[in-house]
C-alpha positions in Angstrom: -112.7 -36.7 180.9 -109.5 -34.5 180.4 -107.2 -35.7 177.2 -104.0 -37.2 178.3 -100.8 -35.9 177.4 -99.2 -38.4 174.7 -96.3 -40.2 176.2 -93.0 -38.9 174.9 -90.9 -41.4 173.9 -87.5 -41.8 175.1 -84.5 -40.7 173.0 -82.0 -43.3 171.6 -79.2 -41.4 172.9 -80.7 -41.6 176.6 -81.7 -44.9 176.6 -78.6 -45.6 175.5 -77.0 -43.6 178.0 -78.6 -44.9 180.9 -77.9 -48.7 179.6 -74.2 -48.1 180.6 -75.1 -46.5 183.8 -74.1 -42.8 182.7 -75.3 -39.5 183.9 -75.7 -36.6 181.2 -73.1 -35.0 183.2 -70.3 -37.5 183.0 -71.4 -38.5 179.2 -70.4 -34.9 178.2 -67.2 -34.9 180.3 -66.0 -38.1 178.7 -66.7 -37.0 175.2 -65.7 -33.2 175.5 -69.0 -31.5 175.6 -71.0 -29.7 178.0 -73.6 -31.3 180.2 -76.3 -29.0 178.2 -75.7 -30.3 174.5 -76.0 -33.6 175.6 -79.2 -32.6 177.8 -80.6 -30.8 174.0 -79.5 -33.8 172.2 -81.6 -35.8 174.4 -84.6 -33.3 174.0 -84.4 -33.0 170.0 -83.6 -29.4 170.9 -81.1 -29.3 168.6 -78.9 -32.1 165.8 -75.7 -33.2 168.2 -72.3 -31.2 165.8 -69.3 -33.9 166.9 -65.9 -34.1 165.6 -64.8 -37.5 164.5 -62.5 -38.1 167.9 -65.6 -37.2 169.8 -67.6 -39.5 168.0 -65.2 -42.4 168.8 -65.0 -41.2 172.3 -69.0 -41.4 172.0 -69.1 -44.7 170.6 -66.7 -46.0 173.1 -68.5 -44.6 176.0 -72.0 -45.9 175.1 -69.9 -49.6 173.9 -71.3 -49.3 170.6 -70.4 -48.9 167.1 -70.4 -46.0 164.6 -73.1 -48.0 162.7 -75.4 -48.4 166.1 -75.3 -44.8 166.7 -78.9 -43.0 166.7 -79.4 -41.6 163.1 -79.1 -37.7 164.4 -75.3 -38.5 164.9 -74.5 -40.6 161.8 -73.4 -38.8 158.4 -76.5 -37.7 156.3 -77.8 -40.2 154.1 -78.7 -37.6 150.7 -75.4 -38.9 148.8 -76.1 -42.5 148.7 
């Protein structure tokens, strides 16, 4: 019996993403980014770099807060 490839598990980002109807196209046009990053974001290819506006613009987008955004977007936790 051949082993099954483990399921990958969605990304926040996506999931959150496709709640408000969004393609990865028009996610990155709304925040200022190209359709790629947000594509790697999704993947785990690489940590998301966003200045604060773009953040907002993020949070607004996705209707959610600062504090509800996926952990690879909030400020690192070391300091506290």
């Amino acid at each position: 019996m051949p082993d099954e490839a483990p399921k990958q598990q969605t990304s926040p980002l996506k999931q959150l993403r496709q709640r408000v109807g969004l393609t990865q196209a028009e996610l990155a046009r709304r925040i200022g980014v190209s359709d790629r990053a947000v594509r790697a974001w999704e993947k785990g290819e690489y940590p998301p770099t966003l200045t604060v506006p773009q953040m907002r613009s993020l949070c607004r987008e996705l209707a959610i807060t600062f504090d509800e955004l996926p952990d690879e977007f909030g400020p690192s936790n070391s300091s506290q």
